[in-house]
N, C-alpha and C positions, 0 to 999 in steps of 0.2 A: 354228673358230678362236676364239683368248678372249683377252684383254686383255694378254696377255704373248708372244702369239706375231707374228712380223714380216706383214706383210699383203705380197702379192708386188707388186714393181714393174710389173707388165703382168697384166692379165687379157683372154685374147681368148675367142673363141670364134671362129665365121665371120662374116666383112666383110659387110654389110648395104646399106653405105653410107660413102662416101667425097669426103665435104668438101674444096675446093680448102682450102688453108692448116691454122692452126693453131683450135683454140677456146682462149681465154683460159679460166680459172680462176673463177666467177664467184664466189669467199672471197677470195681472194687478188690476181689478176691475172695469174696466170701464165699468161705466153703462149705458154708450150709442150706443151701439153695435149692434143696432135694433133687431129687431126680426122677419126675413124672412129669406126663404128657396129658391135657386134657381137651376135650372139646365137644361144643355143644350142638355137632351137626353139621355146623357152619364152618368154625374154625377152629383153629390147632392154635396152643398158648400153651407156654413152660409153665410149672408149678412156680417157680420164683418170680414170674411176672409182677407178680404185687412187689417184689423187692424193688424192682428197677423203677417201676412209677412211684413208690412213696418215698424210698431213700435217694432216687438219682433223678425223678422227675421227669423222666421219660414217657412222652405221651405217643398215645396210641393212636392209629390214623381216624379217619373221622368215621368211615365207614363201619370199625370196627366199634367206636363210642357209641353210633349209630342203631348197630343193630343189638348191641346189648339195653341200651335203650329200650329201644321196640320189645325183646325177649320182657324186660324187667315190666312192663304194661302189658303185656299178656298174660304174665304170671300174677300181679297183684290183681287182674281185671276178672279171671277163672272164677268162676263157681264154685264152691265147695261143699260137698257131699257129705255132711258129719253122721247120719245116721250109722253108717258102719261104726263110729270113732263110740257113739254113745249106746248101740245094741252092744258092743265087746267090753264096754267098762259098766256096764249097770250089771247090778247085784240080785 
């Protein structure tokens, strides 16, 4: 991703960890910032993450650009197996 392209409103991976309420913003104050924990194996990131990089432009270390990277060309480069998707929808 680089300086002109939109950062996405949510980044999850799998649930880790799940805080009763909301976390505040601690740039801002926004108090609606949820309050889950996610991670892809690798590493641990707040639910609000996308807040702090689209609204306050906080960049994440390179390692971490890095290996989402890499995850993101794994995931588009995967094989996909559709005969299950079209034996359970044919009529």
């Amino acid at each position: 991703m680089n300086a002109r392209t939109s950062p996405p409103t949510s980044v999850t991976g799998t649930v880790t960890r799940a805080c009763m309420g909301f976390s505040a913003c601690r740039i801002c104050g926004l108090s609606r910032n949820e309050g889950l924990e996610f991670t892809d194996g690798v590493f641990l990131w707040p639910q609000g993450l996308a807040h702090y990089v689209s609204e306050h432009s906080v960049r994440l270390p390179p390692d971490i650009v890095a290996h989402a990277r890499q995850r993101l060309q794994e995931i588009e480069s995967a094989i996909v197996d559709e005969s299950w998707w079209c034996e359970a929808t044919s009529m």
